[in-house]
N, C-alpha and C positions, 0 to 999 in steps of 0.2 A: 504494500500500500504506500503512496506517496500522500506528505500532508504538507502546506502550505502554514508554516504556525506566525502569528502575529499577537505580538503583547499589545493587549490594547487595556485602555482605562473605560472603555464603555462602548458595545457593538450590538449590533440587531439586525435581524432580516424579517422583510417583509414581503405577502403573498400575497396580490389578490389585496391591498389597503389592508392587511389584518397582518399584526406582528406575530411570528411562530416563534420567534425564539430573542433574547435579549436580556446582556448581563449585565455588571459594572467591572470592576479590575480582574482581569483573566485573560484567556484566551481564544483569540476565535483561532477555529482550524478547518483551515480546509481540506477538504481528504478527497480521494480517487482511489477506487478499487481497482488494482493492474488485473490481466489476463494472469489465472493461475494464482490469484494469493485466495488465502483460505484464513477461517476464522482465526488461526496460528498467528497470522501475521497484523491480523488485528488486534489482537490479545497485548502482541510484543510492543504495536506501536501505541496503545493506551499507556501501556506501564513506565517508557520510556518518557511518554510526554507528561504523565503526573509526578515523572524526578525531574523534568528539563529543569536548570537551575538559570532562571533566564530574568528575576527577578532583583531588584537591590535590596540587602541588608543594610544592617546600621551603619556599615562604614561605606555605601554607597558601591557596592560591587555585585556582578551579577552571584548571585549563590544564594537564593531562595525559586524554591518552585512555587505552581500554581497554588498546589495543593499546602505549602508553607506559609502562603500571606492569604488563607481564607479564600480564593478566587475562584471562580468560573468558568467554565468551558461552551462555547457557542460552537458546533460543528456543522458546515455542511459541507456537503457532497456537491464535487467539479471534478466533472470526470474531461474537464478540461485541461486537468494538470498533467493526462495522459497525451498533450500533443507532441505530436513528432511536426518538425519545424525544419526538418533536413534538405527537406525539398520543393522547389515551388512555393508559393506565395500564401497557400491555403492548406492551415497545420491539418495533420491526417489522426485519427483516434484509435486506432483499432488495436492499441495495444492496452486498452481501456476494456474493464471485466464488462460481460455483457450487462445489462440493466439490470434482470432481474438477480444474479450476483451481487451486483453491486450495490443495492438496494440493504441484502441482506445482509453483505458485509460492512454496509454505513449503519446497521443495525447493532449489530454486532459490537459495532465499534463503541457505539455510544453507549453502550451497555456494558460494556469492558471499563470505560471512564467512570460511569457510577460503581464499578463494583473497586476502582482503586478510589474511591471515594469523593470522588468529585460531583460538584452540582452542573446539570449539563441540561443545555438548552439545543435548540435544533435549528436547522431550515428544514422546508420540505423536499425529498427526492424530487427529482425528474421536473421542479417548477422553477417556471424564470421568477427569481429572487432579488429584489435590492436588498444590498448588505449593504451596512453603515456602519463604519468604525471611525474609534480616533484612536489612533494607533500609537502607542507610548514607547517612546525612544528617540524614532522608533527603530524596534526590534521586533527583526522577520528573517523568521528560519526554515529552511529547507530539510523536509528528514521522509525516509525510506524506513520502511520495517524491513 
């Protein structure tokens, strides 16, 4: 799975004029199920992002996680993170898990984040979304399961 993470101080997505999901100091993440990952590698990249240590402590250094300063998790699903860019003008997807996979491993995932204990908000699959962040740092990380 590939996740798109952004420390943000306050984010939200909205559907349709109806907000689904929206926190204050945490993280929004964007995620994309690849062709071939399985609930394993959703499992790996929850636990990994409730120790990312991306936060400041007292003396002003990144070495607190999400789950260390009380925060948030906003997930949604872009299975946009799957473009291939190699060629031509127009990125290609098909290394992107089919829908219904990836549905269930954006499930999964969010469910992997509650169970390392985080409070976790959503967008909804397969819907055009505005996201709104204000993004603190800011700091944006790139990470693979």
């Amino acid at each position: 799975m590939r996740a798109l993470i952004q420390r943000v101080t306050e984010a939200s997505v909205t559907v349709d004029d109806r907000v689904t999901g929206a926190i204050g100091p945490g993280l929004l993440v964007l995620v994309c199920a690849m062709q071939g990952d399985t609930e394993a590698e959703a499992d790996r990249l929850a636990a990994r992002l409730a120790k990312l240590r991306i936060f400041a402590d007292e003396a002003g250094k990144m070495n607190r996680s999400v789950r260390d300063i009380g925060g948030a998790v906003l997930a949604v699903s872009q299975f946009t993170l799957a473009a291939d860019t190699s060629r031509g003008n127009r990125p290609g997807f098909s290394t992107a898990a089919a829908p219904d996979v990836g549905e269930r491993l954006y499930e999964h995932f969010m469910a992997a984040l509650m169970r390392e204990g985080l409070p976790v908000e959503r967008g909804e699959f397969g819907a055009d979304m505005e996201v709104r962040l204000l993004n603190d740092g800011p700091v944006t990380i790139w990470m693979e399961s």
